[in-house]
C-alpha positions in Angstrom: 75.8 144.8 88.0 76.4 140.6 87.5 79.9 140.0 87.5 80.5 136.7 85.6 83.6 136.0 88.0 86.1 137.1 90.5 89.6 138.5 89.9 92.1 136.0 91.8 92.9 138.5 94.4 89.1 138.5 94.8 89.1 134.6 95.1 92.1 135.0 97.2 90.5 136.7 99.6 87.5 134.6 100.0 89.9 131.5 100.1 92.2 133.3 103.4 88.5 134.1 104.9 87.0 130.6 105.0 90.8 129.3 106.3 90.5 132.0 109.0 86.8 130.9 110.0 87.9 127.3 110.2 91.5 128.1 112.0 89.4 128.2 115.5 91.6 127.4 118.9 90.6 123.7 119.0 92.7 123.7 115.8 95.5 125.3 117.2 95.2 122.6 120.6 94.9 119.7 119.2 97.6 118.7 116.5 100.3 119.9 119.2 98.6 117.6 122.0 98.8 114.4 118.9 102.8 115.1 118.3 103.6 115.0 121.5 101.4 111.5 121.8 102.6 109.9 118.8 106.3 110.6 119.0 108.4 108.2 116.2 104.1 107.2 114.9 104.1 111.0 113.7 103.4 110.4 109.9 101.1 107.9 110.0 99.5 110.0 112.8 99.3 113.1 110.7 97.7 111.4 108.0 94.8 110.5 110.0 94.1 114.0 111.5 94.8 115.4 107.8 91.6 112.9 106.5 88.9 113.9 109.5 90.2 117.1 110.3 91.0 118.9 106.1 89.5 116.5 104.1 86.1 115.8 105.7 85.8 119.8 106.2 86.8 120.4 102.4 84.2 117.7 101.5 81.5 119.3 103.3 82.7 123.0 101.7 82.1 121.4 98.0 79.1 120.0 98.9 77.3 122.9 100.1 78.5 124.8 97.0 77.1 122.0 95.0 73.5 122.0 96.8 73.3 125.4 96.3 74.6 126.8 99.7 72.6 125.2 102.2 72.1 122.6 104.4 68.7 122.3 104.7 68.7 121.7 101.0 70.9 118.4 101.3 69.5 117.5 104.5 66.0 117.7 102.9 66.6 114.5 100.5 66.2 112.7 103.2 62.8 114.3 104.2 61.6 117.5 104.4 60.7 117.3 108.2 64.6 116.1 109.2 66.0 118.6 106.8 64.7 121.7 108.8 65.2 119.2 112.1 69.0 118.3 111.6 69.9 121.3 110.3 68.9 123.6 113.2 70.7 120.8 115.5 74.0 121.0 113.4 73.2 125.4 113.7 72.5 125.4 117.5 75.9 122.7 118.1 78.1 124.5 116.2 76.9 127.9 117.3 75.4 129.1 120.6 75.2 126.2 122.7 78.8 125.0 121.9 81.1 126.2 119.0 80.8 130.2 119.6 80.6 130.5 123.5 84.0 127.6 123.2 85.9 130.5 121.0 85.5 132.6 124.3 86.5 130.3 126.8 89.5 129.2 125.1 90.4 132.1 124.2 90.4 133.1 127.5 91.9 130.3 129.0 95.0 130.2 127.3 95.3 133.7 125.3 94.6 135.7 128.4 94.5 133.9 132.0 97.8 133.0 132.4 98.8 137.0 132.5 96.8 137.2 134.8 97.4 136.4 138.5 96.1 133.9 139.9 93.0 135.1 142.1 92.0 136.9 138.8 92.3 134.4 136.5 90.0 132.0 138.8 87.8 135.1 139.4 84.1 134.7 137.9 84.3 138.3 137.2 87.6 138.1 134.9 86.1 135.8 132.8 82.6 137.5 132.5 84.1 140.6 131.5 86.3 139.0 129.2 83.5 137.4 127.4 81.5 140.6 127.2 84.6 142.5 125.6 84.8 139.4 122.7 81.3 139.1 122.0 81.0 143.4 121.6 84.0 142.9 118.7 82.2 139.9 117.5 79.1 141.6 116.8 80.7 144.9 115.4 82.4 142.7 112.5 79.8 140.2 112.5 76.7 143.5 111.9 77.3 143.5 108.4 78.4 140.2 106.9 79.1 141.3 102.8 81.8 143.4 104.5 83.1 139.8 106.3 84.9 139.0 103.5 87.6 142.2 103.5 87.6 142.9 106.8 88.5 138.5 107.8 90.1 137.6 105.0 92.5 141.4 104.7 93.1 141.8 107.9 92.8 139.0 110.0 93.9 136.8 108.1 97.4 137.6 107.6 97.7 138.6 111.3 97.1 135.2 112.5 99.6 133.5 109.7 102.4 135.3 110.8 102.0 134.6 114.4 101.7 131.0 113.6 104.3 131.3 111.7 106.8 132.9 114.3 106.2 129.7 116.2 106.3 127.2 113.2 109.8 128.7 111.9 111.7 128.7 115.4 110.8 125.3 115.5 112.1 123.8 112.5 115.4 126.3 112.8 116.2 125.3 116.7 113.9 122.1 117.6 113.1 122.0 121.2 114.3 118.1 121.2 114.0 114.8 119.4 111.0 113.4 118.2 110.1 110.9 121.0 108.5 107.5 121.9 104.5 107.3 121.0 102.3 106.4 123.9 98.9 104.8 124.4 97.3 103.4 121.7 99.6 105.7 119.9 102.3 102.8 119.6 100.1 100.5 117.5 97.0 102.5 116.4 98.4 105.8 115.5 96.5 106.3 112.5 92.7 105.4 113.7 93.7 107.4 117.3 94.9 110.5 115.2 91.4 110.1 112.9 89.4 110.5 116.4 90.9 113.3 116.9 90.3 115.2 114.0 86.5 115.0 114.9 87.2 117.6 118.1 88.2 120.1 115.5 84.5 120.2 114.3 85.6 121.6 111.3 82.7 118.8 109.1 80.1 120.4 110.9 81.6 123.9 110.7 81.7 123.3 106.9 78.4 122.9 106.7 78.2 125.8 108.5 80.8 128.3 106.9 79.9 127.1 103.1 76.4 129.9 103.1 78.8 132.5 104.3 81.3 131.8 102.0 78.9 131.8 98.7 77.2 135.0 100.3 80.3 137.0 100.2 81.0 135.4 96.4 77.2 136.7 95.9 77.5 140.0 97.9 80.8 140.9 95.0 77.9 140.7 92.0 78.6 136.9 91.0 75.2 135.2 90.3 76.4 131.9 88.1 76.2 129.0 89.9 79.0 127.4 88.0 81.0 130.3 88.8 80.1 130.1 92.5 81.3 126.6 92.9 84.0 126.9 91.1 84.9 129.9 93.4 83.9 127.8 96.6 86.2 124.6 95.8 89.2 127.1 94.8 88.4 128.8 98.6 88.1 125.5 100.1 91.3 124.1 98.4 93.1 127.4 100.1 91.8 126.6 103.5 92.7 123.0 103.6 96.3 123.5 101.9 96.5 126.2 105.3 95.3 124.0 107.4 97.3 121.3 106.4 100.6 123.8 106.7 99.5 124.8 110.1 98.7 121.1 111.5 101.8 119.7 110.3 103.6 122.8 111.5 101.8 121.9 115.0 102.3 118.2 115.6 105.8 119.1 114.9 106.6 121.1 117.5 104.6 118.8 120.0 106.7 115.7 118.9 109.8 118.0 119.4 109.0 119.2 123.2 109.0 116.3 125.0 112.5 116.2 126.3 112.0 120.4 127.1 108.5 120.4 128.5 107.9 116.9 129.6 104.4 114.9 128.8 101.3 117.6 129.1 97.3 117.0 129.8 96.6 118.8 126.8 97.3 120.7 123.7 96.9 124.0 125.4 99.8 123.3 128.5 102.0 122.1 125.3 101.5 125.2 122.8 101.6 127.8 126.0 105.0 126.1 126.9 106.7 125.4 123.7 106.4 128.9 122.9 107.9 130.1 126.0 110.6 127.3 124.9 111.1 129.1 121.7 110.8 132.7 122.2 111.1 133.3 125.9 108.3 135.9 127.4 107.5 136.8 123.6 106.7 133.5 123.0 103.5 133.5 125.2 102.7 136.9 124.4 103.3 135.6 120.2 100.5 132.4 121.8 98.0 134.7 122.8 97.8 136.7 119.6 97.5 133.8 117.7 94.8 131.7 120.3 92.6 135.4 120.4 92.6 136.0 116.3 91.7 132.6 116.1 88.6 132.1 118.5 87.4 135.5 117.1 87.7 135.1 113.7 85.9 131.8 114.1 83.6 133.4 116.5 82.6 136.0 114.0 82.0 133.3 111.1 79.7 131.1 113.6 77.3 133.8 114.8 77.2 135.6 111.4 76.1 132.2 109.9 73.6 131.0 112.5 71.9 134.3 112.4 71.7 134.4 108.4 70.2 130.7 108.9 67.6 131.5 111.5 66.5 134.8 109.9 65.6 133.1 106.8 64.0 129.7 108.5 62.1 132.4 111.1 62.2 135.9 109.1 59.6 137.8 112.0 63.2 138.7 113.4 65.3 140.7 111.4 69.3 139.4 110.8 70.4 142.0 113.2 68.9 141.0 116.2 69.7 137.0 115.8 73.3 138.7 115.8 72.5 140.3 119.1 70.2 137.4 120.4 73.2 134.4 119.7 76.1 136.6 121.1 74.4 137.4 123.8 73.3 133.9 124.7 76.7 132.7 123.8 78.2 135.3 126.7 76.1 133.4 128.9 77.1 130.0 128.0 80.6 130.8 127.8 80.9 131.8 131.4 79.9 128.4 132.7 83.7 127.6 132.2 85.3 125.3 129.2 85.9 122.2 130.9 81.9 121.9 131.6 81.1 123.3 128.4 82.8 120.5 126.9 81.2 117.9 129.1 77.7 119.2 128.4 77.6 119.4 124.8 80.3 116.0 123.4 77.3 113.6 123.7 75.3 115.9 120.8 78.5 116.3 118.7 78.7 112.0 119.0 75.8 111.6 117.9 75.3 114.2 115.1 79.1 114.0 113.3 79.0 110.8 112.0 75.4 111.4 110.5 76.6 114.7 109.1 80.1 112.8 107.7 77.4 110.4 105.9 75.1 112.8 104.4 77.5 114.9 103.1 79.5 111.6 101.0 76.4 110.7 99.8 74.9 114.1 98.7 77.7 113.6 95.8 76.6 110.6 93.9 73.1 110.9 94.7 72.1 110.8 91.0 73.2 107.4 90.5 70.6 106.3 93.0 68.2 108.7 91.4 67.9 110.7 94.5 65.8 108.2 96.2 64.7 109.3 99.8 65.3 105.7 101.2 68.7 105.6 100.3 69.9 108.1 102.1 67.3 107.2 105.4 68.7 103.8 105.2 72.5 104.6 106.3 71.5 107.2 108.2 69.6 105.2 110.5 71.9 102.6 111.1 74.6 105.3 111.8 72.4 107.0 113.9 71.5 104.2 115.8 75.0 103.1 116.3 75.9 107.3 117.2 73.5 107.6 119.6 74.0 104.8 121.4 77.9 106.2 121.6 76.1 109.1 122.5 74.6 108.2 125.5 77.4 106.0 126.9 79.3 109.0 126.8 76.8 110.6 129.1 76.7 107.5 131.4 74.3 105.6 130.4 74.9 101.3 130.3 73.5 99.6 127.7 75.9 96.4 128.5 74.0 93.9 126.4 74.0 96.6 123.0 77.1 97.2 123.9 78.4 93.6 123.3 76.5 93.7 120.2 77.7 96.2 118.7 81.7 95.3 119.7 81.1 93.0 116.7 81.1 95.4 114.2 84.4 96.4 112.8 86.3 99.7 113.6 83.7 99.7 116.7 86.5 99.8 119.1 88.6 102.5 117.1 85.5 104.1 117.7 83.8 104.3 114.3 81.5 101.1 114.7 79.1 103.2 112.2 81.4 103.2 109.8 80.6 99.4 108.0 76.7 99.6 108.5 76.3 103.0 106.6 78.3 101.2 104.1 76.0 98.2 104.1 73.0 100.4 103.9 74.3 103.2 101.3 74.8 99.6 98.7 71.4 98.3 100.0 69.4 101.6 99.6 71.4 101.7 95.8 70.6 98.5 94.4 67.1 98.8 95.5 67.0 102.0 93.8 68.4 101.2 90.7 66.2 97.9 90.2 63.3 99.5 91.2 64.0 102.1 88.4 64.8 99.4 85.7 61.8 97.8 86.3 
């Protein structure tokens, strides 16, 4: 039976779901890591993490719902070949040869090894098991994706708000410290260092990702109108980013705060796993480890059911269930190679396709004023491309001195968005072509 539309405790539901799937550990890292960086710079700080890492994820959310729920379908303006290329790329990054075996090794890392001691935690064999114990519970929930909704967004959910919220609370009640000095580039580029960092979160990609799962569970409830779905979809998307928003200011707050208790950290993780101990004592890391472990799976559990629905229906010989099988089990493997190499192996791909993604999802919303002209989409998308890759490869140590200097021309390159004015450029050349074309 068609339902025209969803009760709001329906919608509710679906909106704490796609907050869960985005709420992955790299979110909970990161934002504390940035307070503790930009000290006094915290607002303007904020502000840039808020645009890359909510508002470029919500972008992509509505503009999946508007397409129709699926990638391909946007990617495929551009041409029917790099439609089916991109998006597996996008699938295979943000699933099992990065984003899903990363939810175990973090997980591990920071929700389990450090109660463990020490020859265990460094043990081969600790994390292997570990891994194998997460992927089992990740394909249980992840077997039988119209039931994602109630079993994520009921019980999951709220689970992993109130840890976070333990944390948030004590902090604002009993601050660890003052707010202190920024450092590095912090002191003077706060805004465009904080926008770099929202990229790690790879919540644009994940969007692109999430948005079929999301308007599958809306379907999976009887709701067939597409007016209704997208309505629906921006209503869950404005839920998640209004959460992630809470949580990432929440965050960056208590790293600005811990500088005088902890000291300067490497990283987000040594700054969460501290702080909490700050705060609560014992509990605190125990209150950490809830929160890290909810969040990799519940992420974990969004990635593989959505790689698996995408692959089933571009390769349908295999059913849904055994992608499931096939991309947790090849996700244990890759997860065991250890996070720190993980993360070396697999940044040059995410360089080079975020900023094309970023791109193709702004322009998939005014794409009737150009008529939906191929060429004005493969216009900016080549020059960012060009200018990604390049990144790309530098990052994996490549020298390409005399582009290099080229490209230092372009504004924003140094901030590290060189791509930024050239798919500009080409989005207004690729539009006025279009338009006179189709006057004359």
């Amino acid at each position: 039976m068609n339902k025209k539309t969803l009760t709001n405790s329906e919608a509710l539901t679906i909106g704490l779901m796609l907050f869960a799937l985005f709420l992955g550990a790299g979110n909970l890292i990161f934002p504390p890591y940035l307070g503790q960086l930009a000290g006094e710079q915290l607002i303007p700080a904020i502000i840039g993490f808020l645009l890359t890492g909510v508002g470029l994820p919500l972008l992509g959310i509505l503009a999946i719902a508007k397409a129709g729920g699926d990638l391909q379908s946007i990617a495929g303006r551009v041409h029917p070949v790099f439609g089916i290329v991109f998006t597996m790329i996008v699938y295979l990054a943000i699933g099992p040869f990065f984003g899903i075996p990363r939810t175990a090794t973090v997980a591990f890392e920071i929700g389990t090894a450090p109660f463990l001691n020490a020859g265990m935690a460094a043990s081969f064999w600790s994390l292997f098991l570990f891994t194998i114990i997460f992927f089992i519970i990740t394909v249980l929930f992840a077997l039988n994706p119209t039931k994602l909704v109630d079993r994520i967004g009921k019980i999951l959910t709220p689970i992993l708000i109130v840890v976070i919220g333990f944390l948030a609370i004590k902090s604002f009640l009993t601050p660890m410290g003052p707010i202190g000095a920024p450092v590095e580039n912090y002191g003077t580029e706060a805004f465009f260092e904080s926008f770099l960092q929202g990229y790690l979160t790879m919540d644009a990609i994940a969007a692109l990702v999430f948005g079929i799962v999301i308007i599958q569970s809306i379907r999976a409830k009887g709701v067939e109108d597409k007016n209704v779905i997208l309505k629906t979809t921006a209503y869950a998307g404005f839920i998640a980013a209004a959460g992630l928003s809470l949580v990432y200011l929440s965050l960056s707050y208590i790293g600005a705060t811990s500088v005088e208790a902890i000291g300067m950290q490497d990283n987000g993780g040594e700054v969460i796993a501290l702080a909490s101990r700050v705060l609560y004592g014992e509990i605190g890391g125990i209150i950490l480890a809830a929160a890290i472990t909810f969040a990799c799976l519940t992420t974990s559990i969004g990635l593989v059911s959505a790689t698996s629905q995408f692959f089933n229906k571009i390769f349908p010989q295999l059913p849904y269930v055994a992608y499931v099988f096939i991309f947790a089990g090849f996700s244990t493997i890759i997860a065991n190679v250890g996070l720190t190499q993980l993360i070396a192996i697999s940044l040059p791909v995410l360089l080079a396709i975020y900023p094309l993604a970023i791109v193709l999802v702004i322009l998939s919303f005014f794409d009737r004023s150009f008529y939906q002209k191929s060429y004005v989409y493969i216009i900016p998308l080549g020059l960012t491309g060009i200018v990604s890759i390049i990144d790309a490869l530098k990052s994996s140590g490549f020298e390409f001195n005399a582009i290099t200097q080229l490209f230092s021309y372009l504004p924003f390159y140094e901030q590290g968005i060189g791509w930024l004015v050239p798919a500009v450029v080409g989005t207004l050349i690729g539009i006025v072509v279009a338009r006179t074309t189709h006057k004359s």
